[in-house]
Kinemage of the C-alpha trace (Angstrom):
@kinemage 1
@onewidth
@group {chain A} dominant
@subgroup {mainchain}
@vectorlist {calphas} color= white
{ca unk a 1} P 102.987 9.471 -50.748
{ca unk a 2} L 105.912 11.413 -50.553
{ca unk a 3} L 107.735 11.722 -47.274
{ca unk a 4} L 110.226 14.226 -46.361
{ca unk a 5} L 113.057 14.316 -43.329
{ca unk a 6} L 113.596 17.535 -41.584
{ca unk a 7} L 115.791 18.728 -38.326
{ca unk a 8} L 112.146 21.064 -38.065
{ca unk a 9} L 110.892 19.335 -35.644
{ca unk a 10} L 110.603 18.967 -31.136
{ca unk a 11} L 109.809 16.690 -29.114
{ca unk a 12} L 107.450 17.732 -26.316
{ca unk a 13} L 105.219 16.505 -23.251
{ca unk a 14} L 100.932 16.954 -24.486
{ca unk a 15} L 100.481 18.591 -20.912
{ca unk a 16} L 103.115 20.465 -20.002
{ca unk a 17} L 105.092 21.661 -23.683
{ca unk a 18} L 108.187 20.762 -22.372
{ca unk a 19} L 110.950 19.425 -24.739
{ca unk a 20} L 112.704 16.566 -24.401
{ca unk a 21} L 115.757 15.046 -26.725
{ca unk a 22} L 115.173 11.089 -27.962
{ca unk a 23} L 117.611 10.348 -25.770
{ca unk a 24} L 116.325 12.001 -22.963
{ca unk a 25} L 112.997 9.618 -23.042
{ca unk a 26} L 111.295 7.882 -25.464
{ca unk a 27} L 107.746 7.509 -24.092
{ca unk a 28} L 106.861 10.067 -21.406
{ca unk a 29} L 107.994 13.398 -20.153
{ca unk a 30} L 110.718 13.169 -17.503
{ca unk a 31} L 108.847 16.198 -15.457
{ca unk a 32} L 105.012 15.580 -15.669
{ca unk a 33} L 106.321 11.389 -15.337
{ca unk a 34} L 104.717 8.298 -16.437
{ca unk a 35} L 101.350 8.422 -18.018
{ca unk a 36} L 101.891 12.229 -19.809
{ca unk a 37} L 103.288 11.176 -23.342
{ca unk a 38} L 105.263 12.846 -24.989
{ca unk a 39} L 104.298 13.597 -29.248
{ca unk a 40} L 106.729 14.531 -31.872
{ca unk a 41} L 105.489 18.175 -33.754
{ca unk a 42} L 106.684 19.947 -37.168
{ca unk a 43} L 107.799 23.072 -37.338
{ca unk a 44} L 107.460 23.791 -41.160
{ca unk a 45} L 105.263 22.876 -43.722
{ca unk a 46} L 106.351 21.058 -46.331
{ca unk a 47} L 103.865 19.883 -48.514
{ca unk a 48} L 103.867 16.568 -47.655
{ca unk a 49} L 104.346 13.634 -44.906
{ca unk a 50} L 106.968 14.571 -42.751
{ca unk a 51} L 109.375 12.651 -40.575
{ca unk a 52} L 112.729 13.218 -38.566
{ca unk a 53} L 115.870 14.015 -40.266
{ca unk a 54} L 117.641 10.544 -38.227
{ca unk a 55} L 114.412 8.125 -39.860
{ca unk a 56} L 116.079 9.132 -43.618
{ca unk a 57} L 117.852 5.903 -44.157
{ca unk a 58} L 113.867 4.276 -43.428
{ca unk a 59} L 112.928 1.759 -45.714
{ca unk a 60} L 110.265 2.015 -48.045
{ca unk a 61} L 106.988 0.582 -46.197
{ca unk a 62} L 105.127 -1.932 -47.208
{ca unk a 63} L 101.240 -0.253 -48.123
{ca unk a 64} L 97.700 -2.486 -46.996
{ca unk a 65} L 95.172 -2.837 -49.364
{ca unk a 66} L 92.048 -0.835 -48.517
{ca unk a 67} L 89.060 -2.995 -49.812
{ca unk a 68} L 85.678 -2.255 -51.006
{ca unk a 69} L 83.011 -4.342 -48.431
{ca unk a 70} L 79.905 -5.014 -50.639
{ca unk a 71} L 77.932 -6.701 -48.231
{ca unk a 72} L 78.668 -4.944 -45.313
{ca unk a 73} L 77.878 -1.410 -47.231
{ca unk a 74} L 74.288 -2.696 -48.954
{ca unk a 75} L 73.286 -4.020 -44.779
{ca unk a 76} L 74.442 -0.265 -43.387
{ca unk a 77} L 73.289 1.756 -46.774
{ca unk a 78} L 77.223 3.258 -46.887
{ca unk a 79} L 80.313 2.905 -48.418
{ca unk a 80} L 82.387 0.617 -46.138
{ca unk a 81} L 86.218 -0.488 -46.688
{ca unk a 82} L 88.537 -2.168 -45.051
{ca unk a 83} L 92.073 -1.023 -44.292
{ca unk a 84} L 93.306 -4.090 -44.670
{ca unk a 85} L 96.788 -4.474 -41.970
{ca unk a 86} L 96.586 -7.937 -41.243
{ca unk a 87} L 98.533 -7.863 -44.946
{ca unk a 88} L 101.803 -6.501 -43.491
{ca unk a 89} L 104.733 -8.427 -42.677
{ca unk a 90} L 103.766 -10.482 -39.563
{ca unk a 91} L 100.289 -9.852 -39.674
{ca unk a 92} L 98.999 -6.686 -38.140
{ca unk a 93} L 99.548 -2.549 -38.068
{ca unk a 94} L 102.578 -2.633 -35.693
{ca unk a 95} L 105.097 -3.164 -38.714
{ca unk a 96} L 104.763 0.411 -39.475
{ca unk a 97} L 105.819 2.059 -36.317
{ca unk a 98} L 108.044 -0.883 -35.928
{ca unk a 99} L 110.341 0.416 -38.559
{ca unk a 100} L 110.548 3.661 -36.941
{ca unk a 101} L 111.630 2.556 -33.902
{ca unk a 102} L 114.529 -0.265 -34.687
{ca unk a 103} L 115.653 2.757 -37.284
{ca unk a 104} L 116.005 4.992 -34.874
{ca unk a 105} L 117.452 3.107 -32.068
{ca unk a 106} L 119.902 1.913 -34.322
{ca unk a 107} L 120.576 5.794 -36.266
{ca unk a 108} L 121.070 6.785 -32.054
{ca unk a 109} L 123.694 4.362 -31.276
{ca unk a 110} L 121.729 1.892 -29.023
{ca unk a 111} L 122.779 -2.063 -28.285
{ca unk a 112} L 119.605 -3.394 -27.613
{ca unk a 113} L 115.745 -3.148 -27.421
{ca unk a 114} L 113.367 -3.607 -24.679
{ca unk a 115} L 109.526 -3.576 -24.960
{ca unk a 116} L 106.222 -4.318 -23.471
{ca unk a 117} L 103.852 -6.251 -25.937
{ca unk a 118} L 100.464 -8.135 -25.789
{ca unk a 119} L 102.453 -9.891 -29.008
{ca unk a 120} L 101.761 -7.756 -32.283
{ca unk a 121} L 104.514 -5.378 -31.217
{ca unk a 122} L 107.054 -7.909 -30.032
{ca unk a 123} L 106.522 -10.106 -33.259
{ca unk a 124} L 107.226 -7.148 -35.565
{ca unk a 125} L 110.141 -5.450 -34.130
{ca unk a 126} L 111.427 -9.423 -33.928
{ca unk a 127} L 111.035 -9.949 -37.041
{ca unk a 128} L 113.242 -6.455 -38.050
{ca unk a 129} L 115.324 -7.015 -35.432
{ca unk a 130} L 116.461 -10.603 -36.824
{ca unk a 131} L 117.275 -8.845 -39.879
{ca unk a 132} L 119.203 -6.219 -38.443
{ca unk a 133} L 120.872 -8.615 -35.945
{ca unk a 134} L 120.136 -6.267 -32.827
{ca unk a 135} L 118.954 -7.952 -29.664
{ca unk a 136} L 115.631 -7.476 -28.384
{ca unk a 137} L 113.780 -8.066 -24.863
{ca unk a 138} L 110.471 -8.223 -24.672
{ca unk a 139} L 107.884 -8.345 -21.881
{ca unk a 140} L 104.992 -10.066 -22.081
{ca unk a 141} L 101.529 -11.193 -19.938
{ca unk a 142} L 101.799 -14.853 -19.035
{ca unk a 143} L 98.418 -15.409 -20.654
{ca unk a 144} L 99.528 -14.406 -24.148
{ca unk a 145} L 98.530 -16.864 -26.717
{ca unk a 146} L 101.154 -18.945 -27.835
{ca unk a 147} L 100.568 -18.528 -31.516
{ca unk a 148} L 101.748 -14.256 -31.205
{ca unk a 149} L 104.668 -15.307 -29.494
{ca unk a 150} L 105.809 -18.733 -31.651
{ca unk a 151} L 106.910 -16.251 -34.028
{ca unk a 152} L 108.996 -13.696 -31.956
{ca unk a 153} L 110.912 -16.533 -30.796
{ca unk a 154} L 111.513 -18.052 -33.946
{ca unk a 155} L 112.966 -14.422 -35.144
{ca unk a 156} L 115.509 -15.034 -31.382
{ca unk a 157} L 113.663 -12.487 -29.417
{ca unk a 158} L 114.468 -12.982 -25.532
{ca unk a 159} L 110.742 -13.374 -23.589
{ca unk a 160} L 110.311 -12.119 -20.180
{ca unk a 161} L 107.046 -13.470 -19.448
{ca unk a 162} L 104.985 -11.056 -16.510
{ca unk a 163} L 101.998 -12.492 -14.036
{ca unk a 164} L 100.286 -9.536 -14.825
{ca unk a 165} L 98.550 -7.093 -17.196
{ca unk a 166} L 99.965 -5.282 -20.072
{ca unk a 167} L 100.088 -2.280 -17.909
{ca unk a 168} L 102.677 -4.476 -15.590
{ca unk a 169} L 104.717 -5.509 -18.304
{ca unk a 170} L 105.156 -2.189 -19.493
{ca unk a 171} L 106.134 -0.886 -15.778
{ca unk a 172} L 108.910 -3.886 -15.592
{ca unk a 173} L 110.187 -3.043 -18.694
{ca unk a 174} L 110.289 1.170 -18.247
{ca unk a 175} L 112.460 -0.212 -15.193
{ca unk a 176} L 114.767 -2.670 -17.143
{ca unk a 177} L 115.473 0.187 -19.301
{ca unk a 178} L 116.132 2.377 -16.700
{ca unk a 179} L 118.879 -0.246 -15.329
{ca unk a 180} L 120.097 -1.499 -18.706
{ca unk a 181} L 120.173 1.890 -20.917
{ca unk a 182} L 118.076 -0.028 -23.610
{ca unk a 183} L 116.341 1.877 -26.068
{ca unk a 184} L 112.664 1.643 -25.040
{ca unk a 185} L 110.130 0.562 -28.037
{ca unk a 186} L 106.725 0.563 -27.417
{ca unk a 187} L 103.109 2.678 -27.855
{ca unk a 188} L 104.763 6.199 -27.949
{ca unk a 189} L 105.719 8.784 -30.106
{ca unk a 190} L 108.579 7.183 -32.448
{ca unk a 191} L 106.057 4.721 -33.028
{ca unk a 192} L 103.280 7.165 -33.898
{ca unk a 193} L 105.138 8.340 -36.450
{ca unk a 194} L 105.086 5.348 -38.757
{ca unk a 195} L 101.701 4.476 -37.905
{ca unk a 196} L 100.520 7.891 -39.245
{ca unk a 197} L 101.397 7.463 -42.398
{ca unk a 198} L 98.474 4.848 -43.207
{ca unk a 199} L 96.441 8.330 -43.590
{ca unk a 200} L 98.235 8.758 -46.382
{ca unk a 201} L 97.905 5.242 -47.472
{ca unk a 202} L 93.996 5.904 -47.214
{ca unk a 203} L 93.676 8.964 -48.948
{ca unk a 204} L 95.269 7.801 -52.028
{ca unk a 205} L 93.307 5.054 -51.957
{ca unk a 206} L 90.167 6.892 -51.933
{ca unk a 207} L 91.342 8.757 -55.365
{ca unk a 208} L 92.609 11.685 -52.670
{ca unk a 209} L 89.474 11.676 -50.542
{ca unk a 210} L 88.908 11.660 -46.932
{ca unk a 211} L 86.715 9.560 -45.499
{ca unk a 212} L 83.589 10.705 -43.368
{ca unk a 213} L 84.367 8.500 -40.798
{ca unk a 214} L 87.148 5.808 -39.790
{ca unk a 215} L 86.279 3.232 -36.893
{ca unk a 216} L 89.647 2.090 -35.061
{ca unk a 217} L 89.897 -0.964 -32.058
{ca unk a 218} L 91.770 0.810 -29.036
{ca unk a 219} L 93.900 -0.734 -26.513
{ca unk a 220} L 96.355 1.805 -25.644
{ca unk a 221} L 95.718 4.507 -27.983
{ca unk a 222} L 98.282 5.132 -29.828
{ca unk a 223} L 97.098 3.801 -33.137
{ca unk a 224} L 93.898 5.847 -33.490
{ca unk a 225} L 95.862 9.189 -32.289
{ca unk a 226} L 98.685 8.307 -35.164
{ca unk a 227} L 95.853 7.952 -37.749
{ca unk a 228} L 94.909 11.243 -36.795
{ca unk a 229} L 98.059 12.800 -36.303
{ca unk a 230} L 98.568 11.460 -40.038
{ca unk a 231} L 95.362 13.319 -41.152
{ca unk a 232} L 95.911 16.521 -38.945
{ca unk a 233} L 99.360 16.866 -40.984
{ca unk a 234} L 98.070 15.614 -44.322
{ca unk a 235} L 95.552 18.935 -43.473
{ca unk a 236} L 98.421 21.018 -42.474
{ca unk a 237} L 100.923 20.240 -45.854
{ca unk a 238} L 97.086 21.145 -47.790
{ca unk a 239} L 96.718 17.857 -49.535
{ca unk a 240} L 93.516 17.692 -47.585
{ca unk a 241} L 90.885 19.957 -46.263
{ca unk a 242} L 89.506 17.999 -43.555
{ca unk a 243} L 90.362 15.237 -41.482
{ca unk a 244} L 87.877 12.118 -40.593
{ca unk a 245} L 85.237 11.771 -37.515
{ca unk a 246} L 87.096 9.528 -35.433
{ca unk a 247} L 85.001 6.163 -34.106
{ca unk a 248} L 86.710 4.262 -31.014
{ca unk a 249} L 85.631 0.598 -30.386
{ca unk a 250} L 86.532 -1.108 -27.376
{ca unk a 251} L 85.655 -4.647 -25.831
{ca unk a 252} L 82.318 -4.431 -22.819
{ca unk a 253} L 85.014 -5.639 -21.158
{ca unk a 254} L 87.920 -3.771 -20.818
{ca unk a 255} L 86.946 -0.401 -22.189
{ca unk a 256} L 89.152 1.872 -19.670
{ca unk a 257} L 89.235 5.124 -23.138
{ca unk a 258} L 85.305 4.691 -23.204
{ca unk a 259} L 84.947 4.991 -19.685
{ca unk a 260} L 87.031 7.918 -19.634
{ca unk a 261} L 85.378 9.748 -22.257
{ca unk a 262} L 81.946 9.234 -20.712
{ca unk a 263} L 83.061 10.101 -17.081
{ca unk a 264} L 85.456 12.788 -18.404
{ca unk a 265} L 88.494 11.821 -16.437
{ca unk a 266} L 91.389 9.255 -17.306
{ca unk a 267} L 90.222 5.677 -16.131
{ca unk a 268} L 92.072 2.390 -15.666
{ca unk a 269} L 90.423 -0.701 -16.016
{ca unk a 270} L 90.205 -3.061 -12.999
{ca unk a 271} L 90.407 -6.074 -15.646
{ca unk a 272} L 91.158 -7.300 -18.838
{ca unk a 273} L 89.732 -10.305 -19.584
{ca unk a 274} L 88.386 -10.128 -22.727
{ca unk a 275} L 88.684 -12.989 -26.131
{ca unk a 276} L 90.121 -9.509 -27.723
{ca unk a 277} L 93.710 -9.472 -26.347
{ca unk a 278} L 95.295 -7.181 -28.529
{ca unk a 279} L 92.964 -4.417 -27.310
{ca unk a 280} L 93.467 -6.153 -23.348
{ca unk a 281} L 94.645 -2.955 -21.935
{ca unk a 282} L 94.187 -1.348 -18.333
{ca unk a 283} L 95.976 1.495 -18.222
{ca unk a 284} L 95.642 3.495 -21.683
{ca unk a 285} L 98.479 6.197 -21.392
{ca unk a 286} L 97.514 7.728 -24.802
{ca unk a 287} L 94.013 8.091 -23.966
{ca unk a 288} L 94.720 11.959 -24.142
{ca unk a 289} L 95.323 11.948 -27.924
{ca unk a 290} L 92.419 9.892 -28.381
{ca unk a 291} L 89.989 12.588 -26.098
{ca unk a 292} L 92.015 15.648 -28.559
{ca unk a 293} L 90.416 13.867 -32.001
{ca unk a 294} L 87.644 13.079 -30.120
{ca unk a 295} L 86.702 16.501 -29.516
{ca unk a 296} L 88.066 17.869 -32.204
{ca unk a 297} L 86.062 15.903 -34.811
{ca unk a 298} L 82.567 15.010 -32.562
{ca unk a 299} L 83.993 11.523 -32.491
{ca unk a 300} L 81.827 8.854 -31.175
{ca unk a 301} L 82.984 5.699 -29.233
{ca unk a 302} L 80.730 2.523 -28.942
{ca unk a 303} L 81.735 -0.828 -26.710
{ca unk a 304} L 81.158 -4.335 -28.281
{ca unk a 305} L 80.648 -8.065 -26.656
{ca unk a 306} L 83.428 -10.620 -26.989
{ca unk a 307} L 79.976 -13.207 -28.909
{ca unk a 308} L 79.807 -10.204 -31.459
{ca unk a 309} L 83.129 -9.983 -32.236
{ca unk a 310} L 83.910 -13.994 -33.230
{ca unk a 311} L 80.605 -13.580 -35.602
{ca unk a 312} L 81.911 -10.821 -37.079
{ca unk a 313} L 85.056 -12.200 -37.757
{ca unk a 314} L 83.599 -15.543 -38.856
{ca unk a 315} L 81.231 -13.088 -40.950
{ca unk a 316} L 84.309 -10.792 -42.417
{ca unk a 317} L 86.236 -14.172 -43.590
{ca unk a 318} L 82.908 -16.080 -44.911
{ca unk a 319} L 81.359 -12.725 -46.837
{ca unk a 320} L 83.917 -10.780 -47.614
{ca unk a 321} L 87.477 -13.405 -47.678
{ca unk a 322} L 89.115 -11.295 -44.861
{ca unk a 323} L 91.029 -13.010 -42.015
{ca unk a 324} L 91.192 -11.065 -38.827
{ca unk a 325} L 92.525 -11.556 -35.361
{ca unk a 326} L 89.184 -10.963 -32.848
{ca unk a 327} L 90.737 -7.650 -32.087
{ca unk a 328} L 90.798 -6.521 -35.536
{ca unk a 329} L 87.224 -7.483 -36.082
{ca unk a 330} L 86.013 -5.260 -34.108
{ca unk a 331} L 85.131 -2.166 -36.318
{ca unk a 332} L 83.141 -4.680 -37.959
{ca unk a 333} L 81.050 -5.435 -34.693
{ca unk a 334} L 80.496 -1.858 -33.939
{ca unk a 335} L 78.479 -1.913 -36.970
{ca unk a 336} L 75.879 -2.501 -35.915
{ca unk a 337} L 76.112 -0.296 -32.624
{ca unk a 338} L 77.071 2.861 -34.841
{ca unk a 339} L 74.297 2.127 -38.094
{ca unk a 340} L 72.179 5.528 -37.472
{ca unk a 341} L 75.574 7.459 -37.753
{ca unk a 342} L 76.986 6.379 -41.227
{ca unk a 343} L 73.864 6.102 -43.792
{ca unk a 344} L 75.430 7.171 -46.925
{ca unk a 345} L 78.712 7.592 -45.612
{ca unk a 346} L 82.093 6.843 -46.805
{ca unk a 347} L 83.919 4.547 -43.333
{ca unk a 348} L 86.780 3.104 -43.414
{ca unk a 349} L 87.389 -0.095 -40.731
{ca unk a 350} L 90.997 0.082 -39.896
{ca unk a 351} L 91.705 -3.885 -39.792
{ca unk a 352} L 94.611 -4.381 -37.011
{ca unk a 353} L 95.459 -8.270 -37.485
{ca unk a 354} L 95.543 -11.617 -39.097
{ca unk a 355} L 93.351 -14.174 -37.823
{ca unk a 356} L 96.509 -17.008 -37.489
{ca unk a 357} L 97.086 -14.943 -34.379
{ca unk a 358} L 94.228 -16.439 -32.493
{ca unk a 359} L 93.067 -18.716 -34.858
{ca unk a 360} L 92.529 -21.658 -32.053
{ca unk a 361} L 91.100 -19.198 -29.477
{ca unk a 362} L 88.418 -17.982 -32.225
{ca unk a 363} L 87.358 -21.508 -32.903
{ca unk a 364} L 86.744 -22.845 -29.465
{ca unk a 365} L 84.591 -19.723 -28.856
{ca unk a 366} L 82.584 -20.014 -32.007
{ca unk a 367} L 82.263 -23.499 -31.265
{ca unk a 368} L 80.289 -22.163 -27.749
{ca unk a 369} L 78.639 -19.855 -29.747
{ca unk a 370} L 76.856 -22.213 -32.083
{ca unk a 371} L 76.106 -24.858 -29.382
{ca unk a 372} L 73.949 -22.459 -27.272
């Protein structure tokens, strides 16, 4: 889809409207402080995708397939596919907003990159990074698995491993930048605005259809409100007419968005241990975009056990030759949890990894699985 860069555009905090330059912060709003993001908004419409004039020397991105699921669609009685980003370069959805980010840090005049990353993120801006020769920092939990972060070394990232959560890591590194003037990379709005453009993706896939609903794992956020977004500005340009019911899965255990949505104020969660690390987060700071398409669309949200997600994906490879990462099978778990709600339905199950990622961890678990 067509994608057009325009100086029409501001940068401002979701609570409070106030603007901010790039430079000024690139994650939250430097009045309201940390945990208000801040989201990047058009002013003109354009008839098409549309993305800031200093992102025009962005590369062309690489698209996912979005497959047909024949066996999952005859079980539920809809029309299932999978949105398939475990096919991007190193293996999951962060390559998109990736781009964005190393682009723009680069277009601004920065000498390094620092970022917190449960190992998606760091292995995808290390991988552009390598190419571009631009250093990059990354901070990581000490219980990442190995096999994320094999890869971001190989690329020459710098690790700064963290006896903490995800949340901690991305505390030390908001202060590293604030010491070091690194650009700051992570869940926020630069990063949004690649990941939005897999609505696109998915609506020309679809022969310029929405789908009824799309189902997306949540750690922080930000990946489910960029789908939106992507949507909500595919509506504005008029390509579309609607935008998609949203569907938020979570792990039972570490589900701080759920929780918030059912108790109706922002929760953190008081652990993260969970088989599903890419979705291991305590502290979801874009929770309120996820509440606006919520609300907006009479989303629905469903939580999923760590035993249903390794069948799924064992399922998902066996059935239908997809390899997923246990966070990435999760829209395939909720399934079952969300079955009354999609009967003749067209849902899309945004994919988020490739199952090399925790290939060992998923065996050892099935393994327990099977010998109950």
């Amino acid at each position: 889809m067509k994608i057009i860069f325009t100086d029409n555009y501001r940068v401002q905090c979701i609570k409070c409207s106030k603007e901010h330059t790039v430079k000024q912060s690139q994650s939250f709003c430097t009045h309201c402080g940390h945990g208000f993001p801040l989201e990047l908004q058009y002013t003109g419409h354009a008839g098409t995708f549309q993305l800031p004039g200093f992102m025009q020397n962005l590369s062309p991105l690489t698209e996912s397939a979005l497959i047909p699921l024949p066996r999952c669609s005859e079980k539920y009685n809809a029309q299932i596919y999978a949105k398939c980003e475990q096919e991007l370069p190193t293996g999951s959805f962060k390559h998109r907003g990736s781009k964005t980010e190393v682009l723009t840090a680069i277009e601004l005049g920065y000498s390094e990159i620092a970022c917190a990353s449960t190992g998606n993120m760091g292995v995808s801006l290390a991988s552009i990074c390598a190419k571009k020769r631009f250093p990059l920092t990354l901070f990581v939990p000490q219980a990442t698995p190995q096999s994320k972060l094999a890869a971001a070394k190989k690329f020459g990232a710098r690790i700064k491993y963290v006896d903490g959560t995800f949340s901690q890591c991305e505390r030390e590194v908001s202060e590293y930048v604030r010491r070091t003037g690194a650009f700051l990379a992570g869940d926020y709005y630069l990063r949004a605005e690649g990941a939005k453009l897999v609505a696109g993706e998915i609506v020309s896939q679809l022969g310029h259809k929405v789908p009824d609903m799309i189902v997306v794992p949540c750690g922080v956020g930000t990946n489910a409100g960029a789908i939106m977004k992507g949507f909500d500005e595919l509506v504005d340009a008029r390509i579309v007419d609607k935008i998609p019911q949203l569907c938020v899965v979570q792990s039972d255990r570490c589900c701080p968005i759920i929780d918030s949505l059912e108790l109706g104020v922002k929760m953190t969660a008081s652990q993260t241990n969970t088989l599903c690390s890419a979705t291991a987060v305590a502290d979801p700071f874009d929770y309120v975009k996820v509440k606006k398409y919520i609300d907006r669309t009479e989303g629905i949200w469903t939580k999923v056990s760590d035993e249903s997600v390794v069948l799924a994906s064992k399922d998902l490879a066996e059935y239908e030759s997809i390899d997923c990462e246990l966070s990435g099978a999760m829209p395939v778990a909720a399934l079952d949890k969300i079955q009354d709600k999609i009967a003749n339905k067209t849902i899309v199950l945004v994919i988020t990894g490739a199952g090399y990622k925790d290939i060992y961890i998923q065996e050892e678990a099935l393994m327990k699985i099977l010998s109950k």
